[in-house]
C-alpha positions, 0 to 999 in steps of 0.5 A: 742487824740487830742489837746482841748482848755481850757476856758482861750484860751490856747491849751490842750493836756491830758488836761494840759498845761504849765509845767504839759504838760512838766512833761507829755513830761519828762515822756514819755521820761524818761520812754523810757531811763528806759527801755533802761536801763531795756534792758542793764541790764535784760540779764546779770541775765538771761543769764547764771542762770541754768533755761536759760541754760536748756531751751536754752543749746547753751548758755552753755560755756561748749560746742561748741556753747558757743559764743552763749552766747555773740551772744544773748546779742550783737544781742540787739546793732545790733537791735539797730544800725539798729533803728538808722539808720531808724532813720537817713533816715526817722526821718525827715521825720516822724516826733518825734511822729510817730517815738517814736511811731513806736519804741515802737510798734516795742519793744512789737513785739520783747518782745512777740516773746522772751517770747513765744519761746517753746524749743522742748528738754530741756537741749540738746544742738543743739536740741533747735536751733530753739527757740534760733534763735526765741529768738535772732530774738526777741531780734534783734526787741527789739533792733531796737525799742529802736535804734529808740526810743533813737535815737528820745527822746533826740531830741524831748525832747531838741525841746519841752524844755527851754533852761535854763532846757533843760540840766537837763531834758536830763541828768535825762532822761540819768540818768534813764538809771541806774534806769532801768538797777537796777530795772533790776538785782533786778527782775533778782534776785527775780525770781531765787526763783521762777518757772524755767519758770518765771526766764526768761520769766517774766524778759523779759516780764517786758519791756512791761510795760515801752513800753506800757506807752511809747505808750500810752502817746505818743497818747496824747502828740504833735509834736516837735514844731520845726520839724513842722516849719521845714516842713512849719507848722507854725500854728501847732507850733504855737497851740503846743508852746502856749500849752507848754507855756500854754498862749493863741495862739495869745499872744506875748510871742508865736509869739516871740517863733515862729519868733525865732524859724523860724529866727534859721532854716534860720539861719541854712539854712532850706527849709522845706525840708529833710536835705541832708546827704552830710550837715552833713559833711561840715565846714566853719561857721556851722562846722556841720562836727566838732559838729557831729565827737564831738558828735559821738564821745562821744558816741564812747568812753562812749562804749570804757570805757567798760561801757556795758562790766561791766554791762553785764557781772559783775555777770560773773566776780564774778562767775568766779574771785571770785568763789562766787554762781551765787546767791550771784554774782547777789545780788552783781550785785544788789548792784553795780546798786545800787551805778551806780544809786545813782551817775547817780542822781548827774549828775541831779544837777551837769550838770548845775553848772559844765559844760559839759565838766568839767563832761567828765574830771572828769569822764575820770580821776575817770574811768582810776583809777579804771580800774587801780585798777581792772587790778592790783587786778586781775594780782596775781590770788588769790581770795582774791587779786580778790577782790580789783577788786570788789572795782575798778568795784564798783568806776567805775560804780560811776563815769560812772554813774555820767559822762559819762552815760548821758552827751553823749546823752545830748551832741550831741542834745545840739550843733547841730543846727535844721536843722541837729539835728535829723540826727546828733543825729542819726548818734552819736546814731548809733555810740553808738551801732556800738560800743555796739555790738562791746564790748559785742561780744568781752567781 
């Protein structure tokens, strides 16, 4: 699929323009995030129902290979952490496209590896070893894709944008990251009625159908506008920007469009060529340093808050603290993703009204409450004491949902400049799974 041009002169891609052409761009990448989303999530039902445990007994907290338990659900942040860190050396260089690309690609390998892993005993522990591993290698693919992926989307989506939207678009793309992981629990859920088979295969083999729309409309869509200006391309920009525009290539609106942007990567002190790592790490009038250790930052602490730790592990938590069936304990996990999604929509209308950094505040505050609230109810050890916790966990995961779970990817694409945008939105990304990882073994 290439570009075509209309009867009006204006440059086509899926044959629209204009705002069509951005809803299209919005799409590929709010899809991407709902199966980021759908990855947090999918595990956290499966890992430890009885058809997972029998097929893949080193999971089983009982005997001595329990931390695989925590291995397999962790291994995912790794893959992750080490797609961003391609990201971080070859983003620049292969441009968003073929990034995005890749990572879906990427994504479908590690999900088909996952699904045909054949234990050879079932229910003996250390006789499936080998179709645990093949599983954890599947896993650790999925996750280097989605490292990709949420490495490239938010910067790609920023640099295909207006300014006065830009915002709003990246917090529902962060925003769907709760709709993926409910929709997630809700098939986790449905399949414990089904064939033992299909309680964790189909589950698992449900992210293809997010990934194969991410690459399919990928084929179709155009490059980042400014990372072709970057490489010294200014006719391609030039078609794309009119395209997004949907004005004709040659009309004024483009060429102001065009001379901004070039005004912005000299200003930023581009050359067309690959930014050098040391950049990221200099002060003075740029404080590129500054903008990275703010927006690594903020996805340090989204982790540290124990977010992944909630939505991993909440079903356990229940079993565990509150003796309930591991039936009811999803269906209840079904209900807190329930609430995460409803409240990470608000931050769709609230991010340009309040601020940014009224956001993260509010957040903080609503969080460290209920954190509290959870902490004191689960002191006594008595079942019905538990249950103030089961409250605490629910307000957490509102607030986490309406703050903290999109402003950080917002955040880092925001107040970077084009020259170090890619990288540094990698490098806070990387931050966001080094982080992840860290949480989930240790949870």
């Amino acid at each position: 699929m290439g570009v075509k041009t209309s009867e009006g002169g204006v440059p086509t891609y899926w044959g629209t323009s204009g705002r069509r052409l951005q809803i299209l761009i919005t799409t590929v990448a709010t899809t991407d995030f709902l199966l980021f989303g759908y990855d947090q999530g999918v595990m956290s039902g499966i890992i430890s129902s009885d058809a997972f445990v029998d097929r893949f007994p080193e999971v089983d907290q009982d005997h001595q290979y329990r931390t695989w338990e925590g291995f397999i659900v962790s291994i995912y942040a790794v893959g992750c952490f080490f797609g961003a860190c391609f990201i971080l050396q070859l983003g620049d260089w292969l441009g968003r496209r073929k990034s995005i690309f890749i990572g879906a690609w990427t994504m479908i390998i590690g999900v088909i590896i996952q699904i045909t892993c054949v234990p050879a005993t079932r229910g003996v522990p250390g006789q499936s070893v080998g179709a645990t591993a093949q599983f954890i290698v599947g896993r650790f693919l999925t996750g280097i894709g989605n490292g990709i992926n949420t490495s490239t989307v938010p910067t790609y989506q920023a640099e295909c944008s207006k300014s006065h939207n830009r915002g709003k678009l990246i917090c529902i793309e962060g925003g769907n990251v709760a709709i993926g992981t409910l929709i997630a629990y809700w098939i986790d859920y449905g399949c414990l009625y089904g064939p033992p088979e299909l309680t964790w295969r189909f589950p698992i083999a449900f992210q293809l159908v997010f990934a194969l729309i991410v690459l399919g409309l990928t084929l179709g869509l155009p490059e980042s506008p400014r990372w072709l200006m970057t490489k010294d391309r200014p006719d391609e920009a030039r078609v794309i920007l009119a395209s997004l525009a949907a004005k004709p290539v040659e009309d004024e609106e483009v060429s102001l469009q065009l001379n901004v942007i070039s005004d912005a990567i000299r200003a930023s002190g581009g050359d067309g060529h690959s930014t050098p790592m040391k950049v990221l790490f200099t002060g003075g009038k740029t404080q590129h340093l500054r903008r990275l250790l703010l927006g690594a930052g903020s996805q340090m602490m989204q982790q540290l808050s124990g977010c992944n730790a909630v939505i991993y592990y909440f079903p356990i938590l229940f079993q565990n603290s509150l003796n309930t069936t591991h039936n009811l304990a999803l269906l209840l996990g079904g209900i807190n993703m329930i609430i995460y999604s409803i409240f990470a929509t608000t931050s769709w209308y609230f991010v340009e009204r309040v601020g940014r950094r009224k956001l993260f505040l509010i957040g903080t505050v609503g969080q460290c409450l209920s954190m509290c609230l959870t902490f004191g109810a689960l002191i006594p050890e008595d079942e019905e004491a538990a249950k103030g916790a089961a409250v605490g966990l629910f307000t957490y995961i509102a607030f986490f949902g309406a703050t903290w779970l999109p402003l950080p990817w917002l955040y880092p694409a925001e107040i970077n400049p084009l020259r170090t945008r890619a990288k540094a939105n990698a490098l806070s990304t990387t931050s966001n799974w080094i982080w992840n990882f860290f949480i989930g073994k240790s949870s």
